[in-house]
C-alpha positions as CSV (number, residue, x, y, z in Angstrom):
1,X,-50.8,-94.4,-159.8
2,X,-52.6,-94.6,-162.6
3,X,-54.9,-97.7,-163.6
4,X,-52.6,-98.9,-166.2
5,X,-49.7,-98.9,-164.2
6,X,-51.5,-100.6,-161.6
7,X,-52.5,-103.3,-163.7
8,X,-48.9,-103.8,-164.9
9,X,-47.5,-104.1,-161.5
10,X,-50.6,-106.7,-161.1
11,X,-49.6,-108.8,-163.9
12,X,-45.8,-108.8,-163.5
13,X,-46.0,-110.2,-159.9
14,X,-48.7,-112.9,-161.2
15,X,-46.3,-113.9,-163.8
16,X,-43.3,-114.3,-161.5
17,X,-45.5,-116.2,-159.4
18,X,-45.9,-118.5,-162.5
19,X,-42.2,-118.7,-163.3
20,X,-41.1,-119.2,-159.5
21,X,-44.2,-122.4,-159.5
22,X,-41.8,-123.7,-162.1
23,X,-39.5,-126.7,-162.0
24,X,-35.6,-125.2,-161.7
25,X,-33.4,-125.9,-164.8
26,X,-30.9,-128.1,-164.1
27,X,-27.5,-128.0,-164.5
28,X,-25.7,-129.4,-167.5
29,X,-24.3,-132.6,-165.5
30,X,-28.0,-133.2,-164.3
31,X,-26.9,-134.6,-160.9
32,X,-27.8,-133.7,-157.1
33,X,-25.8,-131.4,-154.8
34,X,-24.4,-133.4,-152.5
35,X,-23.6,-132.6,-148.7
36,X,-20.8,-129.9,-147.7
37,X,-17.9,-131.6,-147.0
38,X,-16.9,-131.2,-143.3
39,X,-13.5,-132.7,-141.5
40,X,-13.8,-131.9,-138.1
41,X,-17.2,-130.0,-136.6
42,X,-19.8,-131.8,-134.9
43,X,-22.3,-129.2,-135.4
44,X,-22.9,-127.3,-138.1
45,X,-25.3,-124.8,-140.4
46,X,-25.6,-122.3,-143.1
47,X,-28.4,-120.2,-143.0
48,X,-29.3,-117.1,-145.4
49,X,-30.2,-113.5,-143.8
50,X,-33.8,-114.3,-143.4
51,X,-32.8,-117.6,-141.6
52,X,-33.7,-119.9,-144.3
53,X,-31.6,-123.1,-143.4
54,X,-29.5,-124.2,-146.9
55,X,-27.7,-126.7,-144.5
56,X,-27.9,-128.1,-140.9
57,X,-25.9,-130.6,-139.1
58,X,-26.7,-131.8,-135.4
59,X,-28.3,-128.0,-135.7
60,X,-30.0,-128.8,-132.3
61,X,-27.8,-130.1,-130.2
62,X,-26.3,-128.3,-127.6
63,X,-22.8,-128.2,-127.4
64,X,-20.4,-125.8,-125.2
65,X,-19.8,-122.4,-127.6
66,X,-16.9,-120.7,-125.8
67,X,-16.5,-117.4,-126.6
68,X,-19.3,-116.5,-129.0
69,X,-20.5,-116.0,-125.9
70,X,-18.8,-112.6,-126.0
71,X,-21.3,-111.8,-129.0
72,X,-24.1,-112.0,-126.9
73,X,-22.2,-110.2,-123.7
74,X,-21.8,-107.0,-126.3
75,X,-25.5,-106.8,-126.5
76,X,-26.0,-106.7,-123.2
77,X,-23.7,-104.1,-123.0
78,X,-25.0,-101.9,-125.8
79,X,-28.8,-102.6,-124.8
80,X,-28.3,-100.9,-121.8
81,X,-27.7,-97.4,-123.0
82,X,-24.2,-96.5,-120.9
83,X,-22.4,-93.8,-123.1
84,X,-19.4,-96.1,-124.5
85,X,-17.0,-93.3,-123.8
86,X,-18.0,-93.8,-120.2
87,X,-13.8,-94.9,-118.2
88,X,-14.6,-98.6,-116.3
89,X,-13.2,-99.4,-113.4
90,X,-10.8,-102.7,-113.7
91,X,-12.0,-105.1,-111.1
92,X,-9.2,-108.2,-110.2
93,X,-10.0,-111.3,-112.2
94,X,-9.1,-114.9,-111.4
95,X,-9.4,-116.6,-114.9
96,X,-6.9,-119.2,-115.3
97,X,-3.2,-119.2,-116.2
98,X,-4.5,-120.4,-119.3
99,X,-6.9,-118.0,-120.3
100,X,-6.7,-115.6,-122.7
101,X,-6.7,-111.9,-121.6
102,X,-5.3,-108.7,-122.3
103,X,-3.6,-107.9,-119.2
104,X,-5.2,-104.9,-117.7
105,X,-4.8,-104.4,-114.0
106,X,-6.5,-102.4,-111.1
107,X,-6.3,-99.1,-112.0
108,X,-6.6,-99.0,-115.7
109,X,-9.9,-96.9,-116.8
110,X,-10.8,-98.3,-120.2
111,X,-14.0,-96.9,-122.0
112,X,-16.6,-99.1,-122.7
113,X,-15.8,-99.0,-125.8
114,X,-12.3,-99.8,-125.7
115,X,-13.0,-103.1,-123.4
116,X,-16.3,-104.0,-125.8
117,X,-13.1,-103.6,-128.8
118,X,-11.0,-106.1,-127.7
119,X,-13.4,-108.6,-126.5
120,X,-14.8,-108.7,-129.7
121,X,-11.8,-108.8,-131.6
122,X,-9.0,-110.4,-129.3
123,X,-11.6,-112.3,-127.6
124,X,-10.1,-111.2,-124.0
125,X,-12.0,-112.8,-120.9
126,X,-10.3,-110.0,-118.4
127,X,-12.0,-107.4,-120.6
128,X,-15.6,-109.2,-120.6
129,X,-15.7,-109.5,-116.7
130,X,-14.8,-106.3,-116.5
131,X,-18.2,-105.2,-118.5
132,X,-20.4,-107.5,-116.8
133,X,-19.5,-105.7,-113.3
134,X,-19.2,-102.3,-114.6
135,X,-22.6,-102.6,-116.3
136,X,-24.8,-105.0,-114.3
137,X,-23.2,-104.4,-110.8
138,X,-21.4,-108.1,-110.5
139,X,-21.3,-111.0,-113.0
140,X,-24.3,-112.9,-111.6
141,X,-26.6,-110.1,-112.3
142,X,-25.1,-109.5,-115.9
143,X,-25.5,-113.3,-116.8
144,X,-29.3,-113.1,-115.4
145,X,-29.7,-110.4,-118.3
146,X,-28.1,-112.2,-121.0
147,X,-30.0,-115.3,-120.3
148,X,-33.1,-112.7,-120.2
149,X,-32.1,-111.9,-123.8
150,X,-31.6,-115.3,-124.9
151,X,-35.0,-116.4,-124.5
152,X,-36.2,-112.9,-125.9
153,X,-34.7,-113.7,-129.1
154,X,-35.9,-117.4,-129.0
155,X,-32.6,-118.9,-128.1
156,X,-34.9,-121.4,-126.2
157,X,-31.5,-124.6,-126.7
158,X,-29.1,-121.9,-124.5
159,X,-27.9,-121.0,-121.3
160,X,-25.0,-118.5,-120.2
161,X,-23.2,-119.1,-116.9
162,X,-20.6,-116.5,-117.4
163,X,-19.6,-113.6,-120.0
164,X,-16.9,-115.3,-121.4
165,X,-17.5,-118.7,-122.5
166,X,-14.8,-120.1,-120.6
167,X,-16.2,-124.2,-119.5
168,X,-18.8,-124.3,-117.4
169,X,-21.1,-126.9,-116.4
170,X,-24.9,-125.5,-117.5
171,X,-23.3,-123.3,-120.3
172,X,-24.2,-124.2,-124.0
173,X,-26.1,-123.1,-127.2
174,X,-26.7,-124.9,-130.2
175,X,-25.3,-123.8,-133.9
176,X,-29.4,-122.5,-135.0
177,X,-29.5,-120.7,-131.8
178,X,-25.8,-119.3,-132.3
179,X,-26.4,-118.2,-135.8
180,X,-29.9,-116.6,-134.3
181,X,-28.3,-114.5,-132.5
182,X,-25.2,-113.7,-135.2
183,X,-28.4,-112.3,-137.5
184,X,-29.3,-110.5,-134.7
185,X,-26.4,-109.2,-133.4
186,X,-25.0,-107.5,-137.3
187,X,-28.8,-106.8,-138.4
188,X,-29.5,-104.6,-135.0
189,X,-26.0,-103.3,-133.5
190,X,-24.4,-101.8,-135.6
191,X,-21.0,-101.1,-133.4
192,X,-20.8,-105.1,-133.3
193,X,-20.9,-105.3,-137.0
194,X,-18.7,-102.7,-137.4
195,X,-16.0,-103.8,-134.8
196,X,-16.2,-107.8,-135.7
197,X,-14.5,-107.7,-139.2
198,X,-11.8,-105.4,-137.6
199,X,-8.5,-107.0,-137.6
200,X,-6.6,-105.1,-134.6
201,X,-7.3,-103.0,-131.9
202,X,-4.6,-100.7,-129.5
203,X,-5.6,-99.6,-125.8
204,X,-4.2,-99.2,-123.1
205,X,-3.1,-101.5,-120.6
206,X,-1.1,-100.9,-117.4
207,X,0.2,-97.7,-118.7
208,X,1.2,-98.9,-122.2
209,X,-0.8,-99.1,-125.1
210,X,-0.6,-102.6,-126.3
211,X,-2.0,-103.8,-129.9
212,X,-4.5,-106.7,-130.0
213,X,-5.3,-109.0,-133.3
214,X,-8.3,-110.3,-134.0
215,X,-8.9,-114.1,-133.7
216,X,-10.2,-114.7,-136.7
217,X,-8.0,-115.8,-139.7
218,X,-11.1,-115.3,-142.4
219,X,-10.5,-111.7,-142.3
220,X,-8.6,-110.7,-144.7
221,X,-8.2,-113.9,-146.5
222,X,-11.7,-115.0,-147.4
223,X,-13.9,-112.9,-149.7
224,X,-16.8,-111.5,-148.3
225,X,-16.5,-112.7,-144.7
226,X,-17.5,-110.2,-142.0
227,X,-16.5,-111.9,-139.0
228,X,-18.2,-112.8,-136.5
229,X,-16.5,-115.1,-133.0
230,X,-13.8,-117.2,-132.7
231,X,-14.6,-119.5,-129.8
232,X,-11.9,-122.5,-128.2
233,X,-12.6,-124.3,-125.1
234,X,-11.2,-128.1,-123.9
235,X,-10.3,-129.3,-127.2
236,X,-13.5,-127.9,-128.7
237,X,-13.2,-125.2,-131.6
238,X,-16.1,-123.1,-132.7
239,X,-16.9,-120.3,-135.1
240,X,-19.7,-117.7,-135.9
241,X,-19.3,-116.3,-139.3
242,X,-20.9,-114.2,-141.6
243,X,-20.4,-113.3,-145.5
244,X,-21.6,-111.1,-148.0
245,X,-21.1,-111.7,-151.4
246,X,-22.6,-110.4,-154.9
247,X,-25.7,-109.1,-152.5
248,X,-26.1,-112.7,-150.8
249,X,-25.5,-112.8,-146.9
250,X,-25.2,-115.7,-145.1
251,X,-24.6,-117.0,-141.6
252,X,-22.6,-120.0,-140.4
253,X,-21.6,-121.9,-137.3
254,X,-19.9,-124.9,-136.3
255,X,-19.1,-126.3,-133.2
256,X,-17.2,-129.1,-132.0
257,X,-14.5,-128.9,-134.4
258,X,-10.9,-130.7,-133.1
259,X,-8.8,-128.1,-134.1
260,X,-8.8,-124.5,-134.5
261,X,-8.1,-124.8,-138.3
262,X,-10.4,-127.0,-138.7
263,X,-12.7,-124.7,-137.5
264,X,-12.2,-122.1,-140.6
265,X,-11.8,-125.4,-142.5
266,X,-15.2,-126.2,-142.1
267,X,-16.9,-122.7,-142.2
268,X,-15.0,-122.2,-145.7
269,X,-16.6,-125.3,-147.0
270,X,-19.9,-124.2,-146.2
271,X,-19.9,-121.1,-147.5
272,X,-18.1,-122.0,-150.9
273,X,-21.2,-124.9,-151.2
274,X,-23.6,-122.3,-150.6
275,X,-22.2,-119.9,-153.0
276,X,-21.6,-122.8,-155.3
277,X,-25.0,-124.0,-154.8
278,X,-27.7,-121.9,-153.9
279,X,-29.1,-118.6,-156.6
280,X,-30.7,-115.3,-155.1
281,X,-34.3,-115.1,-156.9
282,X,-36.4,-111.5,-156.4
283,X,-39.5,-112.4,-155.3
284,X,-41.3,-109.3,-154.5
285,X,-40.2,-105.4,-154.6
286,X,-42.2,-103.1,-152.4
287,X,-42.9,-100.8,-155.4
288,X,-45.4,-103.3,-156.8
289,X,-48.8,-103.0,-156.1
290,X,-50.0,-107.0,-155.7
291,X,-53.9,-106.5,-155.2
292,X,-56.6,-104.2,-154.6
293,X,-58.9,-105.1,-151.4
294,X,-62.0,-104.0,-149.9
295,X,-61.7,-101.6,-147.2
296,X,-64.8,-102.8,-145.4
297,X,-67.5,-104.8,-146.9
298,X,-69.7,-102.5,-145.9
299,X,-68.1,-99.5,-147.3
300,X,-67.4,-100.4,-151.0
301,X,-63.9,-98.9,-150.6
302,X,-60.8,-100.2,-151.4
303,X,-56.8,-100.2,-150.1
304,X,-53.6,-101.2,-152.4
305,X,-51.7,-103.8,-150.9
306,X,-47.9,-103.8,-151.7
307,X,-44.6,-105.8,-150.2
308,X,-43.0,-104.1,-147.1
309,X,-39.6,-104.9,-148.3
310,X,-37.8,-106.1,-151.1
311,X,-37.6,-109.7,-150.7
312,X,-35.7,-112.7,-152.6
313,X,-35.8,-116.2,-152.1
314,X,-32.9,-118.4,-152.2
315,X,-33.1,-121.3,-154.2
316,X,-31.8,-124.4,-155.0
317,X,-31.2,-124.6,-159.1
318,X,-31.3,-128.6,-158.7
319,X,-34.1,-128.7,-156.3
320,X,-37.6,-129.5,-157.0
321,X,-40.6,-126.3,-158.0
322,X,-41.2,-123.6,-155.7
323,X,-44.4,-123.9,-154.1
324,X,-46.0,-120.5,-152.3
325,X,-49.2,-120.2,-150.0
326,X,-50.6,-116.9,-149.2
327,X,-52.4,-115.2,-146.0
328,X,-54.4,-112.5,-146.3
329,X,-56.4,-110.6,-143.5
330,X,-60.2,-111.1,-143.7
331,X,-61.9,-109.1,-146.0
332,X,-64.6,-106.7,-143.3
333,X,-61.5,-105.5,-141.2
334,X,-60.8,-102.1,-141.3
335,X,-56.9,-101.5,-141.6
336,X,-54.9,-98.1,-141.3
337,X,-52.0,-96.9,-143.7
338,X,-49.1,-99.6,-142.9
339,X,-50.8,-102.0,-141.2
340,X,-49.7,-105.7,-141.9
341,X,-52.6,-107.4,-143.8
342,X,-51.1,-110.8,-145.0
343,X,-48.1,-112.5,-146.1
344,X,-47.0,-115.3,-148.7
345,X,-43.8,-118.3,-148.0
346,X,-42.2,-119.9,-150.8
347,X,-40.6,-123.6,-150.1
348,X,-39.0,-125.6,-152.2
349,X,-38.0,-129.5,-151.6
350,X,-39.4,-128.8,-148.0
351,X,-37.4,-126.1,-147.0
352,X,-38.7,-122.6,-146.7
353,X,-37.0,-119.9,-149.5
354,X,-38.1,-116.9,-148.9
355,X,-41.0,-115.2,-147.4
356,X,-42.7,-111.8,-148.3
357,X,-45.3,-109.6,-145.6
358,X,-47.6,-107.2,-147.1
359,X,-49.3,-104.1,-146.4
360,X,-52.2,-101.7,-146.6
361,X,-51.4,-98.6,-148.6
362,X,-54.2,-96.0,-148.4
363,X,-53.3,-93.4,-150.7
364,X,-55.3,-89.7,-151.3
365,X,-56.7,-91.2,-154.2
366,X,-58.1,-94.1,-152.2
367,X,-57.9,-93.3,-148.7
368,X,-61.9,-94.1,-147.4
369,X,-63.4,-90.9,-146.0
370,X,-66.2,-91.4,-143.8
371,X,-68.0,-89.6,-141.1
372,X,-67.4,-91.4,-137.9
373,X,-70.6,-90.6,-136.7
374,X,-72.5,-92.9,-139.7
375,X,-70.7,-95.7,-138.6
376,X,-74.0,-97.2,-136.8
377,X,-75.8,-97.0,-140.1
378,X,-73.0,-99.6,-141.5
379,X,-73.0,-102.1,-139.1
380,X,-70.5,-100.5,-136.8
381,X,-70.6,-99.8,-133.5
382,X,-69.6,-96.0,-132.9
């Protein structure tokens, strides 16, 4: 890249980083954005694809989440590698009269897949026993895994007790834990993402092959939305959802709701205030080059540093300026091609925006070349 071009990319990212210091304009009407309105959920949050929180209710309190469990009993499955074509054997179930399954009996041999299908989408607790035993051996050792997942992801506010959700004592999660594992679960699994906004599903079951509908009356009917759980236990209604819309995703729980209406209810007035409310703002593209850094001190070289990602920031057009702070690897380290050297959060009113990571970018124009062997002569060790 030539100088001038560098220089340009220099300048535009310093004056962005002007513009985004710079009080919001305000709307015409001048007043603040008040609170989503909720009618039944005790717990609740909307969170953007980074996990920025736009809005949080009771976010930490843990709460029983039904079968958004299933979500986290899928990635169990998937993580541990068994062909999804693979036939499971149907083991006998004692679930309730009340419970909601699809009916298969001893001697069905589902795929993986097929029993994966309408647990996510028909949300049947036959069909999610069925994968705990057929992929961890029994149900005891299955829930040991997802609970080993849980805390991998930082889920520190849950525990599983079965692969279901059905009420347990000891089983519970928390709406930021919940929509945690939602970014996780669309971001890094793709089969989940791409079964949860599916509306039906046919197998078969005793010899018949039976359609199943999805459990989740956003499909369809609200724009953008992507699914993700239904979940209903003892007069408790919760939902994991996600929606993408003009480029913005975001991520929403609730819990606790009284009804399973109020349930969508609830999730549809958080994600209409967030759209209403919040504005995507570029903050970095990983095309700009955003400094030039010594190599080594020593060796009067230098690396380009540039964003890893394309990044935006969502902000609050009524909310206060956004403020940024930057971290930047010490100068004397020696860094390879790629490597991570720093990173800069933007916050606004408190609440974090949007956050950038950068990295080294040696070129052949500016790649150091030195002989290992005069490394002593610098300072180095060899």
């Amino acid at each position: 890249m030539t100088s001038q071009r560098k220089q340009t990319a220099v300048a535009a990212l310093l004056v962005l980083a002007l513009l985004l210091a710079l009080p919001q304009v305000a709307r015409a009407d001048d007043t603040d954005i008040s609170d989503p309105v909720l009618s039944e959920a005790q717990c609740a949050i909307v969170e953007d694809s980074a996990g920025n929180v736009l809005y949080e209710k009771n976010a930490d309190t843990q709460m029983p989440m039904a079968s958004i469990t299933k979500v986290m009993t899928a990635m169990v499955a998937l993580d541990s590698g068994i062909d999804l074509d693979t036939p499971c054997q149907i083991h006998a179930t004692d679930l309730g009269a009340d419970s909601q399954t699809a009916g298969f009996v001893e001697g069905d041999t589902p795929t993986l897949r097929e029993l994966l299908r309408v647990m996510l989408i028909y949300s049947a607790n036959d069909a999610a026993e069925n994968i705990a035993i057929n992929v961890a051996g029994s149900e005891e050792a299955f829930v040991e895994l997802m609970n080993e997942k849980a805390q991998e992801l930082g889920m520190t506010n849950t525990h599983f007790m079965n692969p279901h959700g059905l009420d347990e004592d000891g089983h519970y999660s928390t709406v930021s834990d919940l929509a945690l594992m939602g970014r996780e679960a669309l971001s890094e699994y793709p089969f989940i993402a791409g079964t949860v906004h599916t509306r039906s599903v046919t197998v078969s079951v005793a010899g018949t092959q039976k359609t199943f509908y999805s459990t989740d009356e956003l499909l369809g009917t609200y724009k953008g939305i992507r699914g993700i759980k239904t979940g209903y236990v003892a007069g408790s209604a919760a939902f994991l959802g996600a929606c993408q819309r003009n480029g913005v995703e975001l991520f929403t729980c609730v819990l606790g709701a009284q009804t399973s209406s109020g349930r969508f209810t609830d999730t549809v007035s958080l994600l209409n205030w967030a759209y209403a409310n919040f504005k995507q703002t570029p903050v970095a593209k990983s095309s700009w080059i955003v400094g030039v850094r010594p190599y080594a001190d020593n060796f009067a070289m230098t690396y380009e540093v540039t964003p890893t990602d394309d990044e935006t920031a969502i902000t609050w057009p009524q909310g206060g300026s956004l403020s940024f702070s930057t971290t930047m690897l010490q100068h004397n380290l020696l860094v390879e091609d790629g490597q991570l050297v720093g990173s800069t959060t933007w916050t606004q009113d408190g609440r974090t925006a949007g956050s950038v990571h950068y990295t080294a970018c040696l070129t052949l124009d500016n790649i150091p070349r030195v002989n290992v062997f005069t490394l002593p002569l610098y300072g180095y060790a060899a």
